[in-house]
C-alpha positions as CSV (number, residue, x, y, z in Angstrom):
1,X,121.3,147.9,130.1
2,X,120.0,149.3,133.5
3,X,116.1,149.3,132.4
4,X,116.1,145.5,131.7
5,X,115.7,145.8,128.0
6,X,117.6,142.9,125.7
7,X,121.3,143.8,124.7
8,X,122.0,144.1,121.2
9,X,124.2,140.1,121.6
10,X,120.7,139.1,122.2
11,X,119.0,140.4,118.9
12,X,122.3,139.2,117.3
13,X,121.7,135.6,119.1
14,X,118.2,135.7,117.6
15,X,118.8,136.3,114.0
16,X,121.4,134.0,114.3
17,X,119.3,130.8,115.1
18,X,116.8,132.5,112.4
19,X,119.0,132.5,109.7
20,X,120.8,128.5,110.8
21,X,116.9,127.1,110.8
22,X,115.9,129.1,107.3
23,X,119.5,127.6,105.8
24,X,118.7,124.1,107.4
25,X,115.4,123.9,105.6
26,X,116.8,125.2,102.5
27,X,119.3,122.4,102.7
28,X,117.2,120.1,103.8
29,X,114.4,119.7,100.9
30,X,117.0,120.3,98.2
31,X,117.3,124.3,97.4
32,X,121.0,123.9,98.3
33,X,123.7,121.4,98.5
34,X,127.3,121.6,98.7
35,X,127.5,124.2,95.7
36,X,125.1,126.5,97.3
37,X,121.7,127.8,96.4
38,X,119.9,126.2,94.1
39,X,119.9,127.1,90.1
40,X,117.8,129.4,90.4
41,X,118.6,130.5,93.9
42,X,114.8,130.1,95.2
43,X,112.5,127.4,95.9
44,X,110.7,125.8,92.5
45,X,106.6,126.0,92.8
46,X,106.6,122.2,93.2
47,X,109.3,122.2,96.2
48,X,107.1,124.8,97.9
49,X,104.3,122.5,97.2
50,X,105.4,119.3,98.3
51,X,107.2,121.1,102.0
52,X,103.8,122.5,102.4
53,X,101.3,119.3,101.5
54,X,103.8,116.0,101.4
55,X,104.2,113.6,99.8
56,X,100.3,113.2,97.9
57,X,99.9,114.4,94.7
58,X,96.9,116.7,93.7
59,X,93.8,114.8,92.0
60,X,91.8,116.8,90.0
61,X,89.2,113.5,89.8
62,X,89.1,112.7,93.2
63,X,88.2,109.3,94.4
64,X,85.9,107.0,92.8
65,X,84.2,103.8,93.9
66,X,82.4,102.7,91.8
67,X,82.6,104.0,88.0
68,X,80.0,101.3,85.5
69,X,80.4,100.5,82.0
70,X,77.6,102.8,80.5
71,X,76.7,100.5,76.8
72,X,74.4,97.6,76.9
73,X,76.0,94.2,77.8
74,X,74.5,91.8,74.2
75,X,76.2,95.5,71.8
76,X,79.8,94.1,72.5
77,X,78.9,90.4,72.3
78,X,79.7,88.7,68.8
79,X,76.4,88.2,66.4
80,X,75.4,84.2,66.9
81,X,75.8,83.2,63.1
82,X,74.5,79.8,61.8
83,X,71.9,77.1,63.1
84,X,72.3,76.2,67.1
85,X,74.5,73.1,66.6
86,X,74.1,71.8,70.6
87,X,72.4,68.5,71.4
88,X,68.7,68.9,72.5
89,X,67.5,69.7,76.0
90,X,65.9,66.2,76.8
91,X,63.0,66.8,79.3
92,X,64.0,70.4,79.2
93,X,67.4,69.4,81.1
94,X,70.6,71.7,80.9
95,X,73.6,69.8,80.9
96,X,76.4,71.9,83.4
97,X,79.6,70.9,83.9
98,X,81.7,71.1,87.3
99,X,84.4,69.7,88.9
100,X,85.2,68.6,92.2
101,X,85.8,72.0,93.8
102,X,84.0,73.4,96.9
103,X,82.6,76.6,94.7
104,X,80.2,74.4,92.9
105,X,78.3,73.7,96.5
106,X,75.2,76.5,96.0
107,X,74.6,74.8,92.6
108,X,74.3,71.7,93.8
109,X,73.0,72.5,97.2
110,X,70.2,74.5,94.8
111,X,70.0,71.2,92.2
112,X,69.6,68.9,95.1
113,X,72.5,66.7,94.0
114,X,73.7,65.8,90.7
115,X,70.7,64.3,89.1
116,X,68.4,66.2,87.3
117,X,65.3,65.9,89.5
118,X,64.7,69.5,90.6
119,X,62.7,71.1,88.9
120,X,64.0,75.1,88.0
121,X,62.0,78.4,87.3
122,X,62.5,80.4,84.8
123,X,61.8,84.1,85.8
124,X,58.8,84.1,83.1
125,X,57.9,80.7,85.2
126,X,58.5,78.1,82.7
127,X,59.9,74.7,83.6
128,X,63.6,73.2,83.0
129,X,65.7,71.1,84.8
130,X,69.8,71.0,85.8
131,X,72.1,67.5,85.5
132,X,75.4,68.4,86.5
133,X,78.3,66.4,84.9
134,X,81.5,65.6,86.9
135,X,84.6,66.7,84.5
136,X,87.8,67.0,86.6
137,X,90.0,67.0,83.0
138,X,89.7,71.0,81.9
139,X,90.7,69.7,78.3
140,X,87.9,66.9,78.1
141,X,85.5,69.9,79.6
142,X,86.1,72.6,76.8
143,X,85.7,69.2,73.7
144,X,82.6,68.0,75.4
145,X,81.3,71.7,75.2
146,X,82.7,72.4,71.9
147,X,80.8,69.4,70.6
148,X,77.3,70.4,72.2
149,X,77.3,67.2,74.8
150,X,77.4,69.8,77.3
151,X,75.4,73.2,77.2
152,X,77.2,75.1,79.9
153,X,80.8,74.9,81.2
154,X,83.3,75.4,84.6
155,X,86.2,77.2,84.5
156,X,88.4,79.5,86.0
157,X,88.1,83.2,84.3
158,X,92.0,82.9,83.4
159,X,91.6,79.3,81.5
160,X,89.1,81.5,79.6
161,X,91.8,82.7,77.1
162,X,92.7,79.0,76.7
163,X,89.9,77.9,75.3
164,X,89.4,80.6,72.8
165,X,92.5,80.0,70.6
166,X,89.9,77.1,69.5
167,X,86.5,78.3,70.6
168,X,86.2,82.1,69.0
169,X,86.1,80.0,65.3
170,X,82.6,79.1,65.4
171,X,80.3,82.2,67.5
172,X,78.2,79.7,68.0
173,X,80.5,77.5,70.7
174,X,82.2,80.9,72.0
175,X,81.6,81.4,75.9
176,X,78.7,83.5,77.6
177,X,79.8,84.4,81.2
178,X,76.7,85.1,83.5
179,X,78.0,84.8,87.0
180,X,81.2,84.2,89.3
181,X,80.0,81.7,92.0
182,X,83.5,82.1,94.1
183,X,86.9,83.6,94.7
184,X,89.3,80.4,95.4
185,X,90.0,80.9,99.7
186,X,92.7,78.9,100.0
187,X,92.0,75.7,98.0
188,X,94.6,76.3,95.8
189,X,98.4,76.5,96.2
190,X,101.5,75.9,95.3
191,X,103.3,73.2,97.8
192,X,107.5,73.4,97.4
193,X,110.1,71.6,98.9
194,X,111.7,73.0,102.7
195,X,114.5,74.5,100.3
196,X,112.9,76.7,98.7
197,X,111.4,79.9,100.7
198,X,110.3,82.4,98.0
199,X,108.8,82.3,94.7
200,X,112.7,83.3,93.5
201,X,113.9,80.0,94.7
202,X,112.1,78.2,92.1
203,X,114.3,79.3,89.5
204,X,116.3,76.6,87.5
205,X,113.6,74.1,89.3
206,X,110.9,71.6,88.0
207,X,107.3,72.7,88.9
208,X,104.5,70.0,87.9
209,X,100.9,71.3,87.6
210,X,97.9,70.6,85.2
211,X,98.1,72.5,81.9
212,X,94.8,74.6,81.1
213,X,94.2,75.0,84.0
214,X,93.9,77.7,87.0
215,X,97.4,75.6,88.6
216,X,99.0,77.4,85.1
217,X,97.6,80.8,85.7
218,X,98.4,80.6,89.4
219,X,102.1,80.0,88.9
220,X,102.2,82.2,86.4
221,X,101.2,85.3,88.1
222,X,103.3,84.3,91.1
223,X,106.7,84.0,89.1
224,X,106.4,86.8,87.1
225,X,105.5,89.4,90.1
226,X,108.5,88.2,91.6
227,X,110.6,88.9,89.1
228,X,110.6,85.4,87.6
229,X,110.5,84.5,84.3
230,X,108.7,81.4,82.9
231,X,111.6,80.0,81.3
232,X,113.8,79.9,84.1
233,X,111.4,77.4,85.1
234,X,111.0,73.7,83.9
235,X,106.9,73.0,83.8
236,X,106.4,69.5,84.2
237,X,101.9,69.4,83.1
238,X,99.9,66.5,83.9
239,X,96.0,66.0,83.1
240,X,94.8,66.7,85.5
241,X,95.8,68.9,89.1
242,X,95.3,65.5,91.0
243,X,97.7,63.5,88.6
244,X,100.0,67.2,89.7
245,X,99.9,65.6,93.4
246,X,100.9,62.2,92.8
247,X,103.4,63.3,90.3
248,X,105.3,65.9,93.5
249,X,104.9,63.0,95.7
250,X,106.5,60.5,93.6
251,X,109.4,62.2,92.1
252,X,112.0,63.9,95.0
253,X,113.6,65.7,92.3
254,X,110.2,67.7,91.6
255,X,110.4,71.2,93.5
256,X,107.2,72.4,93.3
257,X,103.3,71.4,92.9
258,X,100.3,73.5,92.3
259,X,97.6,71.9,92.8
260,X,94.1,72.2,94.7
261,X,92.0,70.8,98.1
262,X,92.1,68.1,99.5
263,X,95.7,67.3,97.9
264,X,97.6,70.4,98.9
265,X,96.5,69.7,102.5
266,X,97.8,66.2,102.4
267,X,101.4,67.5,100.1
268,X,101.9,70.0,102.9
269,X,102.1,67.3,105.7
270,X,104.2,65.4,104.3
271,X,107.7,65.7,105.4
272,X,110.5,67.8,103.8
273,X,107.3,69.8,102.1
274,X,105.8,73.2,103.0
275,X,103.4,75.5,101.4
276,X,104.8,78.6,99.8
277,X,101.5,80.1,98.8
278,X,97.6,79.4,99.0
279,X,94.7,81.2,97.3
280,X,93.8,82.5,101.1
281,X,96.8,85.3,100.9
282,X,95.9,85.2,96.4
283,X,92.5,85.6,97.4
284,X,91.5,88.0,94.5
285,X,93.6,86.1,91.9
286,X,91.2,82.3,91.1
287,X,87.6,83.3,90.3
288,X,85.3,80.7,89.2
289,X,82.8,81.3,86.9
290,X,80.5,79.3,84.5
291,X,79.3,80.0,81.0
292,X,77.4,78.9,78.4
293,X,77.4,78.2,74.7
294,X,76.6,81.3,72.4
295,X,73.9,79.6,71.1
296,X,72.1,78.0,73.7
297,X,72.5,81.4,75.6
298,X,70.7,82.7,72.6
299,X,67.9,80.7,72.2
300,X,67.4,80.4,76.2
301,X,68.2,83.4,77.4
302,X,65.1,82.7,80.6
303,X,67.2,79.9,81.9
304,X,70.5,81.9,82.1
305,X,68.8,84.5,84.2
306,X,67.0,80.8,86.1
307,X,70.6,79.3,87.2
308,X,71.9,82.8,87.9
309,X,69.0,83.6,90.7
310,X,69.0,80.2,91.7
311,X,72.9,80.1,92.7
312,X,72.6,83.4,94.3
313,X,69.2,82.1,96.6
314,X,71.4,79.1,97.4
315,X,74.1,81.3,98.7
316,X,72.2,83.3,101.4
317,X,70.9,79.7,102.5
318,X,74.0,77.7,102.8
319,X,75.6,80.6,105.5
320,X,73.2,78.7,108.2
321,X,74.9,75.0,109.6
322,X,71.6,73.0,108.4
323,X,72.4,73.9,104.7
324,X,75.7,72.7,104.8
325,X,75.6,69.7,106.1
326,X,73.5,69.1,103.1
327,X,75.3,69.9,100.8
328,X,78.1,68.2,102.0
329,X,75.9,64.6,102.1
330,X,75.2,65.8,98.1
331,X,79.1,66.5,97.6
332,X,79.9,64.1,98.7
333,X,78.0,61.8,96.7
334,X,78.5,63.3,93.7
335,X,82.2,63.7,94.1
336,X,82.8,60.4,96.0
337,X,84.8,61.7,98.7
338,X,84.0,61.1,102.6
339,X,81.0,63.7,103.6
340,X,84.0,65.1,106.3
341,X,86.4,65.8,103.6
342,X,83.2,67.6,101.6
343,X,82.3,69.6,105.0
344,X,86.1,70.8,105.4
345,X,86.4,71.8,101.5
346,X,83.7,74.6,101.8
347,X,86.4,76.9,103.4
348,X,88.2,76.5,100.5
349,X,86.5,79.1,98.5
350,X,84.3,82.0,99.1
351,X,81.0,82.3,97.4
352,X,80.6,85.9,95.9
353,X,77.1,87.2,96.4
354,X,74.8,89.2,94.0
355,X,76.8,92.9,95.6
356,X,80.3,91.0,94.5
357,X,79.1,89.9,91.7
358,X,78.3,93.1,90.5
359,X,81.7,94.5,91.6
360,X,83.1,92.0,89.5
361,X,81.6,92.6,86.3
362,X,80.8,96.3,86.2
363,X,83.2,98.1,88.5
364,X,85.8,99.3,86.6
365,X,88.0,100.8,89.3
366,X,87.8,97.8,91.2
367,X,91.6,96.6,91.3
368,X,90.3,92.6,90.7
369,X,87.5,93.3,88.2
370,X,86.9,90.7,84.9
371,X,88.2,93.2,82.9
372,X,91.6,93.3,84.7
373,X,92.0,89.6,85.4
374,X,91.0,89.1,81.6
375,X,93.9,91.4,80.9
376,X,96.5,89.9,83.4
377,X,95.5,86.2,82.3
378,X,96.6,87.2,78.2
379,X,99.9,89.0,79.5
380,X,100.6,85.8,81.6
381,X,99.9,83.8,78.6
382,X,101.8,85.8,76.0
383,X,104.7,85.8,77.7
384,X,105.0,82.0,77.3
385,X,103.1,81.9,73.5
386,X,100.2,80.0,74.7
387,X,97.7,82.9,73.2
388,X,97.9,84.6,69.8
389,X,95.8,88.2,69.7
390,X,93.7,88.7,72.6
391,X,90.1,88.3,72.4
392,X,88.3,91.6,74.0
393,X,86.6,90.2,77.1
394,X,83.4,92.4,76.6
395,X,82.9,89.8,73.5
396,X,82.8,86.9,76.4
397,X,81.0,89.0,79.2
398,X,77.3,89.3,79.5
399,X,76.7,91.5,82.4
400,X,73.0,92.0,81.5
401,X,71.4,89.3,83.7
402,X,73.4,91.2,86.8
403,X,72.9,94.5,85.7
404,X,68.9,93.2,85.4
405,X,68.9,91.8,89.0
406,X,69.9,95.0,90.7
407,X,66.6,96.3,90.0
408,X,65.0,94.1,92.7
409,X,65.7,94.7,96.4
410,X,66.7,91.4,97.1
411,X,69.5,91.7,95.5
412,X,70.9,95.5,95.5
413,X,70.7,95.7,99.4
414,X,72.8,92.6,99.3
415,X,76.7,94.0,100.7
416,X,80.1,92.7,99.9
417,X,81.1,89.9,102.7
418,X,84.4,89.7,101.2
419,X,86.2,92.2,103.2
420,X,89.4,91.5,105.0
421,X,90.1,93.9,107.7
422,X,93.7,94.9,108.4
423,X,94.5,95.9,112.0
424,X,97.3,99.3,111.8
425,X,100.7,98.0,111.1
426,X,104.0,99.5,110.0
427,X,106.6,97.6,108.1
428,X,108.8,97.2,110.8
429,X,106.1,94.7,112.3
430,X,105.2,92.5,109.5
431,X,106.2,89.1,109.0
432,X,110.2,88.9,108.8
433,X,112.1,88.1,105.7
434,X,111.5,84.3,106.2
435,X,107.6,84.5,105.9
436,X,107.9,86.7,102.4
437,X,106.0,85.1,99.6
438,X,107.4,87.5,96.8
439,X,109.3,90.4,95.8
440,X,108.1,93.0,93.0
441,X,110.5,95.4,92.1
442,X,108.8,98.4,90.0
443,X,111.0,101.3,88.3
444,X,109.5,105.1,89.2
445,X,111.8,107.1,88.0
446,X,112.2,109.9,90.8
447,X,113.3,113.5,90.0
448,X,116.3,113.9,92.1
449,X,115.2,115.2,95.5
450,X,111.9,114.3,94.4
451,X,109.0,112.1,95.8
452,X,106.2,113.7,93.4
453,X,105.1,111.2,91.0
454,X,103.2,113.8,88.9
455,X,106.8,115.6,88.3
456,X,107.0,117.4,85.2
457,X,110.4,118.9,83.4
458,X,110.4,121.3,80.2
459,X,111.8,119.1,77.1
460,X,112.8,120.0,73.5
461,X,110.9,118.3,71.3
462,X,111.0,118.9,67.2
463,X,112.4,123.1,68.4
464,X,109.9,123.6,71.1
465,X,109.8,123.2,74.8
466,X,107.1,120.6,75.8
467,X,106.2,120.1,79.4
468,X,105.5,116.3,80.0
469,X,105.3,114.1,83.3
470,X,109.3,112.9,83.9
471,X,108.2,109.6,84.3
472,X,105.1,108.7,81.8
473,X,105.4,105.3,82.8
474,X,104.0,106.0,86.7
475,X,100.0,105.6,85.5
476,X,100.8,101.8,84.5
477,X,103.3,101.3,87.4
478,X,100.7,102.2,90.1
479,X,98.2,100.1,87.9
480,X,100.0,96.9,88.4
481,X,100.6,97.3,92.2
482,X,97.4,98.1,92.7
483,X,96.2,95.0,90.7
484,X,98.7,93.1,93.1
485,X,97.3,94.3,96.3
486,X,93.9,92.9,95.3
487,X,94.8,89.8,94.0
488,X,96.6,89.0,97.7
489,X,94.1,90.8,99.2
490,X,94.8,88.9,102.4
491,X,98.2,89.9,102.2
492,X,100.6,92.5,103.9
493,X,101.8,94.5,101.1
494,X,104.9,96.2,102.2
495,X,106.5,99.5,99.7
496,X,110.1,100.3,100.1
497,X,111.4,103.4,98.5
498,X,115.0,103.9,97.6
499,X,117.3,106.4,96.8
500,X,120.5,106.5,95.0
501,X,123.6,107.2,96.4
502,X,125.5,110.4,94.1
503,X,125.3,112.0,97.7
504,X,126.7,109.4,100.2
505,X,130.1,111.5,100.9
506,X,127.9,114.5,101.2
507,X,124.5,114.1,103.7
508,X,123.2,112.0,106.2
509,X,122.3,109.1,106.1
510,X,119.0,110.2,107.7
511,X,118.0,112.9,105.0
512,X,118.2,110.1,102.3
513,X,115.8,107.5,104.2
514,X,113.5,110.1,104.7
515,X,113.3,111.1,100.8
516,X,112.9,107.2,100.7
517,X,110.2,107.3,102.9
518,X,108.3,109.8,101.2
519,X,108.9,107.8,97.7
520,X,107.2,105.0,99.8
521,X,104.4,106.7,100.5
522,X,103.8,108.7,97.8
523,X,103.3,105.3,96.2
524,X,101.0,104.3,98.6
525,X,98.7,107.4,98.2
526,X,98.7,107.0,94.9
527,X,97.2,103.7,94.9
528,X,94.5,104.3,97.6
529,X,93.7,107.4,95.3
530,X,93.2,105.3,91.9
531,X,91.7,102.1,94.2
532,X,89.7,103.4,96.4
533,X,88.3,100.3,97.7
534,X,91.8,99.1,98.5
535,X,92.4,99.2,102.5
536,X,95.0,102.1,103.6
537,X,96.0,99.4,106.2
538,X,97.2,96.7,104.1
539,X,99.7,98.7,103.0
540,X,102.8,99.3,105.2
541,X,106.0,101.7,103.9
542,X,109.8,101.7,104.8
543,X,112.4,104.1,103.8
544,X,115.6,102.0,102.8
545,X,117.9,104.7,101.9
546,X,120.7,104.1,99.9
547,X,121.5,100.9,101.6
548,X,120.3,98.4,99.2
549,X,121.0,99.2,95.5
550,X,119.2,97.6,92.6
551,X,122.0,95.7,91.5
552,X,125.0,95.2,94.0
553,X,127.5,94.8,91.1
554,X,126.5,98.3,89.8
555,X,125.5,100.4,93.4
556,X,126.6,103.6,91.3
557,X,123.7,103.2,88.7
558,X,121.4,106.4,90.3
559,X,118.7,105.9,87.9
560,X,117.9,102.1,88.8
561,X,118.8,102.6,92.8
562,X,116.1,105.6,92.7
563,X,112.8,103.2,92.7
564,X,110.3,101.6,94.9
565,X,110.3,97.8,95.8
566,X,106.7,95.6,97.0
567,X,107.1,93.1,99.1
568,X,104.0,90.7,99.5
569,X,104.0,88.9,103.2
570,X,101.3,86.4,104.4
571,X,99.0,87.8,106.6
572,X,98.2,85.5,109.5
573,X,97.3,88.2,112.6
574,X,94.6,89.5,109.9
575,X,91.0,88.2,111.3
576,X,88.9,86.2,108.7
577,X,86.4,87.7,105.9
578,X,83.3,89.1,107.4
C-alpha cells in the first residue's frame, strides 16, 4: 500500500508463526501427539501447572530442619525389673569397654590412659573413677557385659540389633545409649581385588569380614543399594576384623575384605588390591556409640551424665596439636601400636560434638539420625535372618542426658563441624564410570508425559471414583535416597531419569531426554524438600532418554524403562569437613 501500512501477507505471516509456536507447545508438553489434541482437547490443570512452575512439586509443609521428639526420653525406655545383677564399682571405678579404634581418643585423652587414676565428677560433684578395658572381639564384648564384668560397652549403633536377640531377655542387661563419640572417616572399608570395580562385581565372590560387627553392617548396606543381594555373596566371618585382614592376604581366592585402620591401609598397598570403598565417601553410615547396662544406668544415673560431659570437654581440647600428641603417647600404650601409627589413626574418624550429637538423637528429619540407622541396620539384618522382630530403638535410646545439656551455653552454641561442602557440579563432570562405587536403581512410576511425583488419577474402587497419588510408593522411594545421600555424605550422588520408548518412531530424541531431565530433577527437589539439611550441590542430574532401558532383553517394558537410577561416585575434588 502507498501509505506504508503492512499488507494483508504480512498479518497472514504473523498469525501463521502464532498459530506454529501455540501448536509446538501443545505438542511439546503432551496436549497432542500423532492422533491430535489431547482427550479432552485442552490442557489438564496439572500440565498447566507443571509448564508454568517445573518440575517441583507444591509443599503444603514447607521445609523443616529440625523437627524433636516431643515425649520424655526414660517413658519409652523398658521398666528395670529385678535386683542390679552387675559386679560392684570397686573404688567407685566404671568398667568401659573399647577397642582399638581412633573414636575412643577423647575418652581416653579425658581418662588419661587406660588405668583408672583420674579421678571424674559427677555433675552433683561426687567422685568415680573410669578403667577402660581393651576388647577387640565384639562377641567377647557383649558376654563380658551380659555377665556384669563390664558396666558399659563399645559398639557400632548397627551391631546394636545384634546384641539384642540375647540382651532384651533380662531389662536389666539391655543397652542404655547416651552419646555417639564418632562417625567412622575413613577407617573402615572394604578392600577388593583389581577385578573387581563396583560393588556389582562382588557377586558369585567370597568376601571375609568379622561377624557382629560394623564390617557386616558395612557390606551389607553396600550390596544391597547396589542392587546386590546377600546370597549372591559367599561371607567368609572371622573373629575378629584383624583376623578379616590376614585371612584376604593369605587366600588369593578371597575377593573382598572389610575390615578397619591400620589394616585396610596396609591391604590396599599391596599389589593386585585396591579399595572399592572407605567410610570417608560412607561417612554418615558407621557411628560409634557407647552404652550402658540398664541397671547400672539406673542406679548411677550422675555418672552417665559424668562420661557424657567429660567426652564432649575432651573433644573441644583434642582440635589443638598439644592434645593429640597426647593422646596418641596414651593410644598408643594402651593399644600397643607405634605412637605414629596412633597419630595417623585420628583421621580415621570424626568426633561428633555436643550440636551433632543432638542432631543425631533428636532430629528426626535428619536423613542419618539413630532412628533411621536403627531402622536400616534391622532391614539389613532381616534380609539375611540374623534378627527376629525388631526391637523399637526408643526402648535403647536415652536422649535425656543430651536433651539436659542443651540448657547450658557451652554446649547449645556448639555448631555442627561435620559439613562437607560441595563445589557446583553437573553430572557430566563427575567421576567417569570407572570411579563409580554403586548403582541404586529406584522404580517411580511416572504418568506418561509426566515428571510430577505428586500425580494423581481418578480410580474405581468398591463403585466409586477415588482420587489417589499414581504412585503411592514415591514417599518411601525419596526416603531411601535421601537416607543414601547422607550415609555417603562425601559422595557425588548422581540421579538419572529415564523414559520409555512407546514413542521412539514418533518424536525426538531431544523431547524424551528432556522429560528425563525433569524426572531427574523432580527427584532431586523432592529430596532437598523432605531433607533439608542435605546439600543441593551434592546432587548432580542427567537426562538419559530412552537410551538405556531397565532390562536390555525387555527395552519394550514402558513401565520399568519409566524410572530414575542413583549413581554414588567418590568425591575426591570435595574439600575436607570444616
Amino acid at each position: 500500500m502507498a501509505d506504508g501500512q503492512p499488507r494483508p501477507a504480512f498479518y497472514v505471516a504473523v498469525l501463521l508463526v502464532v498459530i506454529g509456536l501455540v501448536g509446538l507447545a501443545l505438542w511439546r508438553y503432551g496436549a497432542i501427539g500423532p492422533g491430535g489434541l489431547g482427550q479432552a482437547g485442552r490442557f489438564s490443570t496439572e500440565e498447566l501447572k507443571q509448564m508454568k512452575a517445573g518440575a517441583e512439586a507444591p509443599d503444603s509443609s514447607g521445609i523443616t530442619t529440625v523437627k524433636e521428639y516431643k515425649y520424655v526420653a526414660t517413658a519409652k525406655l523398658p521398666e528395670v525389673k529385678g535386683i542390679s545383677s552387675y559386679k560392684p564399682m570397686a573404688d567407685r571405678t566404671v568398667r568401659f569397654a573399647i577397642n582399638v579404634w581412633a573414636g575412643w581418643s577423647p575418652i581416653i585423652y579425658a581418662n588419661n590412659g587406660f588405668k583408672p587414676g583420674k579421678v571424674w565428677k559427677t555433675p552433683g560433684g561426687k567422685d568415680f573413677k573410669l578403667e577402660l578395658v581393651l576388647i577387640d572381639d565384639p562377641v567377647a564384648m557383649r558376654d563380658a557385659y551380659a555377665a556384669g564384668n563390664l558396666h558399659v560397652g563399645w559398639a557400632t549403633l548397627d551391631m546394636l540389633p545384634l546384641f539384642l536377640e540375647g540382651l532384651r531377655k533380662d531389662t536389666r542387661v539391655m543397652p542404655r545409649v547416651y552419646q555417639q563419640v564418632d562417625w567412622s572417616n575413613g577407617g573402615d572399608g572394604i578392600v577388593v581385588r583389581d577385578a573387581v570395580k563396583t560393588m556389582a562385581d562382588l557377586r558369585g565372590k567370597t568376601v571375609v569380614l568379622a561377624q557382629n560387627s560394623p564390617s557386616h553392617f558395612f557390606i551389607l548396606n553396600a550390596l544391597i543399594n547396589a542392587g546386590v543381594q546377600p546370597s549372591e555373596v559367599q561371607f567368609k566371618f572371622t573373629q575378629d576384623a584383624f583376623q578379616a585382614a590376614a585371612a584376604f592376604n593369605a587366600d588369593k581366592s578371597i575377593a573382598g575384605c572389610v575390615s578397619w585402620a591400620p589394616d585396610i591401609y596396609n591391604l590396599e598397598k599391596a599389589k593386585g588390591n585396591r579399595m572399592l570403598v572407605t567410610t570417608s565417601t560412607a561417612n554418615k553410615l558407621i557411628a560409634d556409640v557407647w552404652f550402658a547396662r540398664a541397671d547400672f544406668a539406673k542406679d548411677n544415673p550422675e555418672i552417665m551424665e559424668g562420661i557424657t560431659r567429660g567426652i564432649f570437654d575432651a573433644m573441644v581440647d583434642l582440635k589443638a596439636q598439644e592434645p593429640k600428641q597426647k593422646v596418641a603417647k596414651l593410644m598408643a600404650a594402651g593399644y600397643s601400636i607405634p605412637e605414629s601409627d596412633a597419630l595417623g589413626m585420628l583421621g580415621d574418624a570424626h568426633s561428633t560434638n555436643y550440636a551433632e550429637n543432638r542432631d543425631f538423637f533428636l532430629n528426626q528429619n535428619n536423613p542419618t539420625s539413630f532412628e533411621r540407622t536403627w531402622t536400616t541396620a534391622y532391614f539389613l539384618y532381616k534380609r539375611i535372618n540374623a534378627v527376629t522382630d525388631q526391637t523399637p530403638f526408643d526402648q535403647v535410646m536415652d536422649f535425656s542426658v543430651i536433651q539436659s545439656l542443651g540448657k547450658e551455653a557451652k554446649y547449645s552454641s556448639q555448631k555442627n563441624e561435620y559439613d562437607i561442602q560441595f563445589a557446583p557440579a553437573s553430572a557430566g563432570t563427575v567421576s567417569g564410570e570407572k570411579d563409580e562405587i554403586l548403582t541404586k536403581t529406584v522404580v517411580i512410576h511416572f504418568f506418561p508425559n509426566s515428571w510430577d511425583l505428586n500425580k494423581k488419577i481418578t480410580r474405581n474402587a468398591d463403585g466409586k471414583e477415588v482420587e489417589e497419588l499414581y504412585d503411592p510408593n514415591v514417599g518411601f522411594v525419596v526416603e531411601e535416597i535421601g537416607k543414601l545421600a547422607g550415609q555417603y555424605g562425601a559422595a557425588r550422588i548422581v540421579i538419572e531419569g529415564h523414559t520409555d520408548a512407546s514413542m521412539k518412531s514418533s518424536v525426538p530424541k531431544s523431547l524424551v531426554q528432556e522429560l528425563s531431565l525433569n524426572r531427574a530433577n523432580s527427584v532431586k527437589e523432592a529430596i532437598l524438600r523432605k531433607f533439608a539439611s542435605l546439600q543441593p550441590n551434592q546432587f548432580s542430574t542427567a537426562g538419559m532418554g530412552w537410551d538405556r532401558p531397565a532390562d536390555p532383553s525387555d527395552p519394550d517394558n514402558a513401565a520399568k524403562n519409566r524410572r530414575v537410577e542413583i549413581k554414588v561416585y567418590p568425591a575426591e575434588s570435595a574439600p575436607a569437613a570444616k
